[in-house]
N, C-alpha and C positions, 0 to 999 in steps of 0.2 A: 794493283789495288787489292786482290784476292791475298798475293801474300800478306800485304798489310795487314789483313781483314784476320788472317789464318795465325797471324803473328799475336795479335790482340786478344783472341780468345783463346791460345794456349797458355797467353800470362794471364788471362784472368783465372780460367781452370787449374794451374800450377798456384796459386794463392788459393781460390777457394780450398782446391785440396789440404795445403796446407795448414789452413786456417783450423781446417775437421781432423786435422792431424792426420794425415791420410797419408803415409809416406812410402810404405813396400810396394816392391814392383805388385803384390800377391793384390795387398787392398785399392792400389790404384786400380788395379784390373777390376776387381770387384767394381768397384764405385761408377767405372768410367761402362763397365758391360762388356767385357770382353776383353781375351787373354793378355796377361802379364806383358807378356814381350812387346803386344802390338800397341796396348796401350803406353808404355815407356815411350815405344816411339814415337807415336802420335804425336805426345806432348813436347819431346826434345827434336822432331823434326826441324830441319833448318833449308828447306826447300818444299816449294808449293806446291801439291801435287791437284790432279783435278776431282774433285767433289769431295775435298778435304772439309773446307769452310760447311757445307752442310752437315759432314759428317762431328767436327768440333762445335755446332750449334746444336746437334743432337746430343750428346753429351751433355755441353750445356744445361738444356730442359732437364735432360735426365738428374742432374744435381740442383735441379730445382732453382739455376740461375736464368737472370736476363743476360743475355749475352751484350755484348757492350758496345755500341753505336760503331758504324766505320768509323775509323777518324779519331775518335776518341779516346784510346787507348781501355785501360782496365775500369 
C-alpha cells in the first residue's frame, strides 16, 4: 500500500515539476529542498523505502500541492 502510496506522489511531483518547467538536477533540488542527487533520486526511486511517503508529502506541501488521495493516482 506505502509503495503504491510513494508511487503516486512521485508522479504527481514529476508533473508538477514539470508543469513549472523545473527540469535540472540543480533546480529540482532547489524546488524539492535539498541536494541534486538526492532529490533525482527521490523522485526516480523504484523501491519503497521506510518514511519515504512522509518524506514525498513533505515536498508535496513544500510546492504548495495536495498530495493525491491513496488510491487515486495523480
Amino acid at each position: 500500500m506505502e509503495l503504491a502510496e510513494a508511487d503516486n506522489l512521485r508522479e504527481a511531483l514529476r508533473h508538477e515539476l514539470e508543469a513549472r518547467g523545473i527540469s535540472t538536477p540543480e533546480t529540482i533540488g532547489d524546488a524539492l529542498g535539498m541536494p541534486p542527487d538526492e532529490a533525482i533520486v527521490l523522485l526516480k526511486r523504484d523501491r519503497w523505502k521506510e518514511g519515504e511517503v512522509a518524506l514525498l508529502e513533505a515536498v508535496a506541501v513544500r510546492l504548495g500541492m495536495q498530495a493525491p488521495e491513496p488510491g487515486r493516482g495523480c
